[in-house]
C-alpha atoms as one frame of an Amber mdcrd trajectory, in Angstrom:
protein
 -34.985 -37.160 -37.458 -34.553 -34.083 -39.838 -37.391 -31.882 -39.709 -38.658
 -33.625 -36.403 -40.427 -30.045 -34.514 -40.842 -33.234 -31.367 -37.182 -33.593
 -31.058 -35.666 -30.105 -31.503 -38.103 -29.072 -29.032 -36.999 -31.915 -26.722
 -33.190 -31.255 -27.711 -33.837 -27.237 -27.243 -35.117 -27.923 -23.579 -32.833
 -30.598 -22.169 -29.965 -27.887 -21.878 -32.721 -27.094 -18.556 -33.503 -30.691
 -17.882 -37.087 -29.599 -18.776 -38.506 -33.148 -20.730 -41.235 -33.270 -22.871
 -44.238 -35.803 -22.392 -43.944 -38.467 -24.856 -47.678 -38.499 -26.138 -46.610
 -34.878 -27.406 -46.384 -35.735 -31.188 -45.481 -34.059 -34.477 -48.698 -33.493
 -35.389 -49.200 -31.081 -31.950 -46.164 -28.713 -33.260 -47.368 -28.454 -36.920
 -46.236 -25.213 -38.161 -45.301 -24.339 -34.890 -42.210 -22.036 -34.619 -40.215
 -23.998 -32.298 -37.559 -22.018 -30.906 -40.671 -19.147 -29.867 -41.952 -22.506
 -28.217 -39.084 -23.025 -26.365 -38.581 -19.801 -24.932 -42.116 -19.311 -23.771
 -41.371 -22.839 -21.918 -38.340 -22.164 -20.706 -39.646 -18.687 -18.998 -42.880
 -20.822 -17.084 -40.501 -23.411 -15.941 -37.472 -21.728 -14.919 -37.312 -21.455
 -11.024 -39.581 -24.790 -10.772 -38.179 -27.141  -8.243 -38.525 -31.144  -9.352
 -39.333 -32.826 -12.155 -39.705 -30.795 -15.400 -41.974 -32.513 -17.050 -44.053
 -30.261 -20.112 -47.493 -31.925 -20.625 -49.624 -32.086 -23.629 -52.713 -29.997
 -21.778 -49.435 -27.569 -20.811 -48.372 -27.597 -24.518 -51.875 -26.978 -25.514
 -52.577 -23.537 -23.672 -49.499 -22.365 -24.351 -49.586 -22.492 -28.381 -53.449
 -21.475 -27.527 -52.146 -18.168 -25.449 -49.270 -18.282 -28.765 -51.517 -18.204
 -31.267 -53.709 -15.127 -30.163 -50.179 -13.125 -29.266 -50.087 -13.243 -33.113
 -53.445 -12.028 -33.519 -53.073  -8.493 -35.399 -54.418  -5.946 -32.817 -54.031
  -1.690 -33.419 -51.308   0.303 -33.053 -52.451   2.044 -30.301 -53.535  -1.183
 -28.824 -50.088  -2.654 -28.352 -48.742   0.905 -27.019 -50.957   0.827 -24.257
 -49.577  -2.374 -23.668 -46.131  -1.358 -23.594 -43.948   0.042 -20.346 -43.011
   2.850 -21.871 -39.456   1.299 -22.419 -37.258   3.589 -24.389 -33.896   2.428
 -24.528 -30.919   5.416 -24.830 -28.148   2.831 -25.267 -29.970   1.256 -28.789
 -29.770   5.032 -30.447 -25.790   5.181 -30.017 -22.715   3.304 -31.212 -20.380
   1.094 -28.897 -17.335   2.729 -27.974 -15.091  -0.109 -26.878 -11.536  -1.651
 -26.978 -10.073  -4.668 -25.524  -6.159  -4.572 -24.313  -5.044  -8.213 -25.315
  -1.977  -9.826 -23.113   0.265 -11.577 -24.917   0.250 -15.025 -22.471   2.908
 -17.028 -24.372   4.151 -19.894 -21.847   7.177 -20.340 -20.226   8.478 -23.479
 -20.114   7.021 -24.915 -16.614  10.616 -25.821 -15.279  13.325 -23.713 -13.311
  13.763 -21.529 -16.140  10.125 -20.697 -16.551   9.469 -19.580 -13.349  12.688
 -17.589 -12.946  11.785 -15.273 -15.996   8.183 -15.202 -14.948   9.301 -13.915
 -11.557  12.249 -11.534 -13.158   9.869 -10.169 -15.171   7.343  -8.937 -12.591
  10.379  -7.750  -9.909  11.224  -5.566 -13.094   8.037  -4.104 -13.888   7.356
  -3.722 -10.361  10.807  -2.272  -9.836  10.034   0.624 -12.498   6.406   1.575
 -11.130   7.893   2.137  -7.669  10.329   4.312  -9.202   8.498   5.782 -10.869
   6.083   7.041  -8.515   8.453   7.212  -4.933  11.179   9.934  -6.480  11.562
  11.592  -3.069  12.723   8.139  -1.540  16.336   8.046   0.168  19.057   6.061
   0.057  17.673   4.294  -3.084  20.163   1.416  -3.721  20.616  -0.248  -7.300
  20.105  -3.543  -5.909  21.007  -5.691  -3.197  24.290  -6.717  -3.796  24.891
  -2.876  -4.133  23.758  -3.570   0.035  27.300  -5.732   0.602  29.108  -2.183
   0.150  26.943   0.095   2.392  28.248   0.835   6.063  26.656   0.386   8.524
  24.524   3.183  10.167  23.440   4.401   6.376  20.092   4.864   5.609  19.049
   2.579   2.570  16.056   1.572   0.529  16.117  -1.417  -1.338  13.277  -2.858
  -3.569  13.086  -6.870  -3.311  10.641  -9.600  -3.740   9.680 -10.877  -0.432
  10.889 -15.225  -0.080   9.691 -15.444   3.841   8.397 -13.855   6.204   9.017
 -15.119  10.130   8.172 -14.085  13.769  11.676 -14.411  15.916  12.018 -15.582
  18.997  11.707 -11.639  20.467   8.933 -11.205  18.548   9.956  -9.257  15.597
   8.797  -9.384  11.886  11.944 -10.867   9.796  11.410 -10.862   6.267  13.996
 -11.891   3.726  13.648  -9.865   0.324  15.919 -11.227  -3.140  16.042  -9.791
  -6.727  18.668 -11.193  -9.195  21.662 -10.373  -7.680  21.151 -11.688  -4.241
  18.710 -11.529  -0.993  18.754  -9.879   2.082  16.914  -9.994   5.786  15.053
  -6.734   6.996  14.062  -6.898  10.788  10.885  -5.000  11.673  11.167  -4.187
  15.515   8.091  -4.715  18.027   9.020  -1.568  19.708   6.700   0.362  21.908
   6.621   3.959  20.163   3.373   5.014  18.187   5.228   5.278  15.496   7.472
   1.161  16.093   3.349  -0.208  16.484   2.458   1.186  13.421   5.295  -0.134
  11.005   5.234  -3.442  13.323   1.064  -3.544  12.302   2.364  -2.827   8.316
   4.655  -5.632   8.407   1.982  -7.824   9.703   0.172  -7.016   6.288   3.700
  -8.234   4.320   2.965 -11.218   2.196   5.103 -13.902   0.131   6.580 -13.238
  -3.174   5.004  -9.732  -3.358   7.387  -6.743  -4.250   8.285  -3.759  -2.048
  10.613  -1.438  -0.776  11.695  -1.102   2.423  13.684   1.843   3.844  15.627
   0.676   6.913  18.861   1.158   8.583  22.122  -0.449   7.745  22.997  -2.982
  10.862  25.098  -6.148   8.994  23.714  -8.894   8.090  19.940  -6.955   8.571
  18.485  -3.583   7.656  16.444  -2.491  10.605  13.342  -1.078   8.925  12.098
   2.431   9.420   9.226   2.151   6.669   7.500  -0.277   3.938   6.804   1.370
   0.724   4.150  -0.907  -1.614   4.361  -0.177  -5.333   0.246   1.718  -4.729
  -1.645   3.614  -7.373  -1.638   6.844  -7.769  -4.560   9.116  -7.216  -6.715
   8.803 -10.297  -8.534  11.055 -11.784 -11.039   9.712 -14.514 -12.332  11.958
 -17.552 -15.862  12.645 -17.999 -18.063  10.889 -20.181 -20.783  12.882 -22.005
 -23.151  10.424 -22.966 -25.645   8.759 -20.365 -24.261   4.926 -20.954 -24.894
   2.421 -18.020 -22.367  -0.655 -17.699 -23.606  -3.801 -15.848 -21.686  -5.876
 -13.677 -22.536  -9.722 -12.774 -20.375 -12.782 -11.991 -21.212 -16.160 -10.912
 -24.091 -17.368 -12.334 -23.076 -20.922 -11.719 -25.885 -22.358 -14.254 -26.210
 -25.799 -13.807 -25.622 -25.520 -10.108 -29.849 -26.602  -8.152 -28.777 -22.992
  -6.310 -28.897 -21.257  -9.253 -31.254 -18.723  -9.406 -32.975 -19.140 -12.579
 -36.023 -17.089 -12.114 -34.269 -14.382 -10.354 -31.959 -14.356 -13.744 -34.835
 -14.247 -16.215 -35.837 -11.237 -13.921 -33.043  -9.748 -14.681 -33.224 -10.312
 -18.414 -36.626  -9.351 -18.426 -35.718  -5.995 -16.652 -32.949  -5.309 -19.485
 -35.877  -5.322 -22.094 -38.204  -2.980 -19.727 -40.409  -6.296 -18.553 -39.732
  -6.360 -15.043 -39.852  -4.424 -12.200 -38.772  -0.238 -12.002 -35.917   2.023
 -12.948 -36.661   1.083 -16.730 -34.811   4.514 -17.215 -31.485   2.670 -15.900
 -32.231  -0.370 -18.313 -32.367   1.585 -21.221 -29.014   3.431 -20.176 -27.383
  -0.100 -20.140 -24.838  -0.270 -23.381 -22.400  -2.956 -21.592 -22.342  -6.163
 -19.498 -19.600  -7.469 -18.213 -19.638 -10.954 -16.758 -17.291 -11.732 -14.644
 -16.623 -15.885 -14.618 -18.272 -18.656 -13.586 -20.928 -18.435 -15.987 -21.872
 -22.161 -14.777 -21.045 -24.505 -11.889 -18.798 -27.148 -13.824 -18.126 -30.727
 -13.546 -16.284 -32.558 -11.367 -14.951 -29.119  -9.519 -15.053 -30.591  -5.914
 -15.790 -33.927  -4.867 -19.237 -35.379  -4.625 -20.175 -32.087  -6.977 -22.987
 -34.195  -8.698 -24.841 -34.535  -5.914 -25.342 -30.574  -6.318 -26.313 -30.391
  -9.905 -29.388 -29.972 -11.912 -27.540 -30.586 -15.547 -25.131 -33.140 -15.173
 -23.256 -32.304 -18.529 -21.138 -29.555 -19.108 -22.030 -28.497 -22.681 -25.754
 -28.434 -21.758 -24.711 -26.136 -18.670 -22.800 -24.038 -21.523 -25.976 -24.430
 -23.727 -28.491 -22.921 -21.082 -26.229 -19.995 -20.368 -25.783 -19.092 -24.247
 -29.787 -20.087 -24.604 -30.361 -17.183 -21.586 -28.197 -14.205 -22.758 -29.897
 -14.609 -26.478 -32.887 -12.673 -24.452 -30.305  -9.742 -23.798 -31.097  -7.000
 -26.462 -28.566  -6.746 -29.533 -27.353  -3.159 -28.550 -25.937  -4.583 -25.281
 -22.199  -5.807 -25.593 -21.570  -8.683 -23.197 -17.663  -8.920 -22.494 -17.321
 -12.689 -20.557 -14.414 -13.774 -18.699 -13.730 -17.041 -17.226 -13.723 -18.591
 -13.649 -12.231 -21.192 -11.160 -15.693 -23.478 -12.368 -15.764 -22.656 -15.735
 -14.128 -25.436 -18.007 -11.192 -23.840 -19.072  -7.439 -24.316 -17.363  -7.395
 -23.231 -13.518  -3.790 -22.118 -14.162  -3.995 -17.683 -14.156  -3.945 -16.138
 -16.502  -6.520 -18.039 -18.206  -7.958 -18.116 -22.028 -11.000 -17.142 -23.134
 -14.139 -19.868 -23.225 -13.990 -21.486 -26.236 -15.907 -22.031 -29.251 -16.077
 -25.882 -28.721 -17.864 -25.228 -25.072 -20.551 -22.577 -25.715 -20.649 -23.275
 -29.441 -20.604 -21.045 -32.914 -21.447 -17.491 -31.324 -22.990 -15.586 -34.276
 -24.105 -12.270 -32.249 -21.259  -9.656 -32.708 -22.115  -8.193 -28.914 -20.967
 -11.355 -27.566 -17.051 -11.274 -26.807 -15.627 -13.969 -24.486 -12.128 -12.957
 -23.083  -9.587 -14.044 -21.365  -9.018 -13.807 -17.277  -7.895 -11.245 -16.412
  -9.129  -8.107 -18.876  -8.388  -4.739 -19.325 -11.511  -3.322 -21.020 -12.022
   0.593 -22.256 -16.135   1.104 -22.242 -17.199   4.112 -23.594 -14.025   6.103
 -22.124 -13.682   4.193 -19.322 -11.351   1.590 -17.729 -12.537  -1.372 -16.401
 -10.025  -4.155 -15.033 -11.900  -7.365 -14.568 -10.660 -10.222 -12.824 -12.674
 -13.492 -11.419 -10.533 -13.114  -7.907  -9.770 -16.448  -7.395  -6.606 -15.106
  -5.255  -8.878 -13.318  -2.706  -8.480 -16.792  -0.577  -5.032 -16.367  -0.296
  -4.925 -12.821   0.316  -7.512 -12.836   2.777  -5.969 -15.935   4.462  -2.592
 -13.995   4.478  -3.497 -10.539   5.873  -5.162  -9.798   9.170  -7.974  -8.128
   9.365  -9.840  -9.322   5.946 -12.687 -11.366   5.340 -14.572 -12.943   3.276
 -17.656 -10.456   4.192 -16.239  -7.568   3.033 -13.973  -8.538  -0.360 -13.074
  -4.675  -0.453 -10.324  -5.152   1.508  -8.949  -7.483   0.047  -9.404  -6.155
  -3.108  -7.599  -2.667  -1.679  -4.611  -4.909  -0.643  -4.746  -6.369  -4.170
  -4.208  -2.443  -5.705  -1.280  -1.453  -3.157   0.773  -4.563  -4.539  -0.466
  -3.369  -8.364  -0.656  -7.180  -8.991  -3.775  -9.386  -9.253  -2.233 -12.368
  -7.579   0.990 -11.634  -5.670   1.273 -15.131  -3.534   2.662 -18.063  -5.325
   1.097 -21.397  -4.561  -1.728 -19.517  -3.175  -3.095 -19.469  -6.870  -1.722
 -21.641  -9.523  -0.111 -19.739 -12.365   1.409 -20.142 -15.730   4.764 -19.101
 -16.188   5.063 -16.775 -19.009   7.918 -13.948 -20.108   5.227 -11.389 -19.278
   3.293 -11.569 -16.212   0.126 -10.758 -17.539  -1.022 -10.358 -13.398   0.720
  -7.053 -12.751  -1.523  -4.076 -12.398   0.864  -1.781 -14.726  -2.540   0.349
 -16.171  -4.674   1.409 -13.184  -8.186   1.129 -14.170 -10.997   3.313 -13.210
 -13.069   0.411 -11.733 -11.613  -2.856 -10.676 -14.396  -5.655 -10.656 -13.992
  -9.223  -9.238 -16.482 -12.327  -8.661 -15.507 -15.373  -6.882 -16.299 -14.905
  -3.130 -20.438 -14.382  -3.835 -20.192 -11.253  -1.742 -21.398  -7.976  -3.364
 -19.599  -4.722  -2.393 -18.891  -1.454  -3.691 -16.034   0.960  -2.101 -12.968
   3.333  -4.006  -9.433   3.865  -2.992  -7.456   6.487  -4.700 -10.106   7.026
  -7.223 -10.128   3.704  -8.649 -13.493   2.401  -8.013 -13.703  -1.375  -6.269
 -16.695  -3.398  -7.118 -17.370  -7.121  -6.194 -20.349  -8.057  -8.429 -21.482
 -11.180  -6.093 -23.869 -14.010  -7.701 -26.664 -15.669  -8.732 -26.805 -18.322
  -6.888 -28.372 -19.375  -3.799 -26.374 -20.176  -0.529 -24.582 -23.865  -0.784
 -24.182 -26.190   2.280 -20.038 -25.211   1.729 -21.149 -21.848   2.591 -23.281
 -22.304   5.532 -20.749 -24.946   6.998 -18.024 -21.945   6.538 -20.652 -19.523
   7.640 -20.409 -17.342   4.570 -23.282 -15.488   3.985 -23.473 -14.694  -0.110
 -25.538 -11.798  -1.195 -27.114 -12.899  -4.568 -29.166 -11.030  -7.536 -27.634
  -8.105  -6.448 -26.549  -6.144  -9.818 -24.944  -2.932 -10.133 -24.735  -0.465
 -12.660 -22.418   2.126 -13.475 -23.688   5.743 -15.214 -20.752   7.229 -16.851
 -21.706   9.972 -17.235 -22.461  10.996 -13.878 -19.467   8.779 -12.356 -21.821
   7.049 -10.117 -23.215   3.738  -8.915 -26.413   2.206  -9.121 -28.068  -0.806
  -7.146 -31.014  -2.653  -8.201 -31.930  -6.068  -6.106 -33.639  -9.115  -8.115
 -33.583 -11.609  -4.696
C-alpha cells in the first residue's frame, strides 16, 4: 500500500533477491528513512552466498547501529574518523563531449548492404590515400586493372570477398570495389623477404579493405606487398590538470559470478572507504563502462540455471541502485554489450529509459556502442569488442589471453568490426564501425581479460570484469582476470592499476 515503509523496503531489496522476514512489520520501520535502510542492507549482504533472508533481530541492530550514526558527535570527532579523503576531481568542472553517429538504417535487403559496404570501401579508400602518398602504380580502380600490361607494377585498393590456399600452396585472395574484382596471388617462395609477405597474407581477413602492390601477370597480380589502411603515429596533447578516468566493463549483475562485494569495494574506494591510493580516487573525474552492465535473459541456453535475479529490470534495477553510491562529480559514460538487452545487431543504441528507468543524475550518460568520447582533452574510443571472436578466430597467432592483439589488428584495418557474419551488423549509409578519428586510448570489454599495451601512440586497454570465472570459461580454458580496474592520469599520460579480487 501507499506509505507502506514494509513494502518499499521489500520492493527496494528484491532488485538483490535479498527478502525480508515477514514478522518485520510497519511498526519496526516507523520513521525510519528507508532508502538509508536499504543501503546499509544491501552493503552487509552483498557477496552472501544462499538465501537472503533479513531477520527482525538483523533489522533490529542495524537501525540500533543507525540510530547512534545520527547521534551529533564534535567536529573534530568525525575528522578523526575520516581517511583523509580529499577529492581533486569535486573542485573542477567536467570537460567533456560526445561525437554522436548518425546510425540511420539501411533497408536490410540487397540494397542495404551494398551502400553499407560502398560506403566503408570509400572511406577506407580516402584514409589510405591519404596517408600512403609515396605508393606506386596507384590505379583508380580495378577495372582501370583490365588496361594495364602485363609486367607493370600496380597497386590497387579492394575489399577482400575470399581468401584461399591453392593447390601449390599459395595465398589467393580475390579483392572487388564497384567496378569489378580481381585475384592477387601471394607466392610461398623461399626468400626472407617471399616468408614474410607469405606470413602477412596469412593475417588477410574477409571483407576488410587494403591495398596490395603486386605485379601485373593476367588474370592475377602477383603481390610484392600488403598495405592496411594503419594509424598514424599519434601524438596526444598534454593535459594540465591531474584528472583520473576509470575504465570497467562487464559487470554482468545478475549473473551468481558476479562479484558483488568486490564491486561495493570498488565503490567504496571511489568515496575514500576502502583500501589505499585514496590520492588516485580523488583524481577520478570519469568512468567509463564499457557494456554488459548485467548478465541478461535468455542470452544462451539453459542461462537460468546461472542466475541470481531472474528478471531483467531488477538486474537493471541493482546496477542503477549500485552506481547511485558513485559520487556526483564523477561522470559515468555507459555503453552497451552482447548481454545487455538492447539489439545484438552493431552498431547498437544506447540503454534505454524503459530498462534502467527515469535517470535523474546529470553524470549519468548512457550511449550508444560504439563511442567516440573527448574527456578532459582526451580521446577515448570505446567499444564492447564483441568482434574480437572473429578476429581472433581469423588471424594466427591471437588469443583470447592476450586481447591486445587483437585489438592491434583491429587499428591496422581502422575498423571496429571488419568480418561480415562474424558479427551481425546493421546496414546503414554510414558505417558508423570505421575507425576514421584515431583515438588516444581504445578500450574494449567482452573477452573478461584485462590488458594494457600502445601501438603507434594510441593507447590499447581491455578493461576485463567483474565477474567470477563461469563453467563456459573453464570448459574453454579461459582464464578471466576480474576486479582488475585501471585508471588513466592525464596529466601525466600514464596508467594506473589497482586490484579489488
Amino acid at each position: 500500500m501507499p506509505g507502506d515503509p514494509v513494502r518499499e523496503l521489500v520492493d527496494r531489496l528484491s532488485a538483490a533477491s535479498i527478502l525480508v522476514s515477514a514478522d518485520v512489520t510497519k511498526d519496526d520501520l516507523s520513521g525510519i528513512d528507508t532508502e538509508t535502510l536499504a543501503a546499509r542492507i544491501l552493503e552487509e549482504y552483498l557477496g552472501r552466498d544462499g538465501l537472503k533472508i533479513v531477520s527482525k533481530s538483523d533489522l533490529e541492530r542495524m537501525l540500533e547501529t543507525l540510530k547512534a550514526e545520527k547521534t551529533p558527535v564534535p567536529a573534530e570527532h568525525i575528522q578523526a574518523q575520516r581517511t583523509g579523503f580529499s577529492a581533486y576531481a569535486s573542485e573542477i568542472d567536467a570537460d567533456y563531449s560526445i561525437r554522436v553517429s548518425e546510425n540511420e538504417r539501411s533497408g536490410v535487403n540487397l540494397d542495404g548492404f551494398v551502400s553499407y559496404f560502398r560506403n566503408r570501401m570509400e572511406r577506407m579508400r580516402d584514409i589510405i590515400g591519404s596517408q600512403r602518398m609515396g605508393i606506386s602504380g596507384m590505379v583508380q580502380n580495378i577495372e582501370a586493372l583490365r588496361n594495364c600490361a602485363n609486367g607493370r607494377d600496380v597497386t590497387v585498393v579492394g575489399m577482400v570477398s575470399n581468401k584461399i590456399v591453392t593447390k601449390n600452396g599459395n595465398i589467393m585472395i580475390v579483392v572487388d570495389d564497384e567496378t569489378g574484382e580481381y585475384k592477387i596471388i601471394f607466392m610461398n617462395g623461399s626468400s626472407q623477404k617471399a616468408k614474410a609477405l607469405f606470413e602477412k597474407a596469412r593475417r588477410i581477413v574477409n571483407d576488410e579493405v587494403l591495398a596490395v602492390n603486386g605485379r601485373m601477370s593476367s588474370p592475377f597480380i602477383i603481390a610484392n606487398e600488403i598495405v592496411w589502411p594503419d594509424i598514424p603515429i599519434n601524438n596526444r596533447e598534454k593535459t594540465e590538470e591531474d584528472v583520473g578516468i576509470a575504465f570497467i566493463s562487464d559487470l554482468h549483475i545478475g549473473s551468481k559470478k558476479f562479484m558483488e562485494k568486490n564491486f561495493t569495494n570498488f565503490i567504496k574506494w571511489l568515496n575514500g572507504e576502502h583500501g589505499d591510493r585514496h590520492d588516485l580516487a580523488g583524481k577520478i573525474k570519469y568512468i567509463v563502462v564499457g557494456g554488459d552492465v548485467v548478465d541478461g535473459i535468455g542470452v544462451y541456453p539453459n542461462q537460468d540455471r546461472d542466475l541470481s535475479i531472474l528478471d531483467i529490470y531488477a538486474q537493471y534495477k541493482l546496477f542503477m541502485d549500485m552506481i547511485e553510491g558513485i559520487p556526483d562529480y564523477i561522470h559515468m559514460f555507459i555503453i552497451p554489450g552482447n548481454h545487455d538487452a538492447i539489439q545484438r545487431a552493431e552498431p547498437q543504441p544506447a540503454l534505454t529509459k524503459e530498462l534502467v528507468g527515469e535517470i535523474k543524475r546529470d553524470n549519468v550518460h548512457m550511449l550508444p556502442n560504439p563511442s567516440f568520447l573527448t574527456l578532459h582533452g582526451v580521446d577515448v574510443l570505446a567499444y564492447h569488442g564483441t568482434s574480437l571472436d572473429s578476429i581472433i578466430r581469423s588471424i594466427p597467432g591471437l588469443s583470447y589471453a592476450d586481447p591486445e592483439g587483437a585489438m592491434v589488428e583491429l587499428l591496422k584495418r581502422r575498423h571496429l568490426s571488419p568480418i561480415y557474419g562474424g558479427n551481425i551488423i546493421v546496414p546503414s549509409p554510414k558505417d558508423s564501425m570505421v575507425i576514421d578519428k584515431v583515438p588516444d586510448i581504445l578500450t574494449m570489454g567482452h573477452v573478461h581479460k584485462n590488458c594494457l599495451g600502445n601501438y603507434h601512440g594510441v593507447d590499447i586497454l581491455n578493461s576485463g570484469t567483474w565477474q567470477a570465472r563461469t563453467d563456459f570459461q573453464i570448459v574453454q580454458g579461459h582464464v578471466p582476470s576480474p576486479c582488475i580496474l585501471s585508471v588513466y592520469e592525464a596529466r601525466y599520460n600514464r596508467f594506473a592499476t589497482l586490484n579489488f579480487a
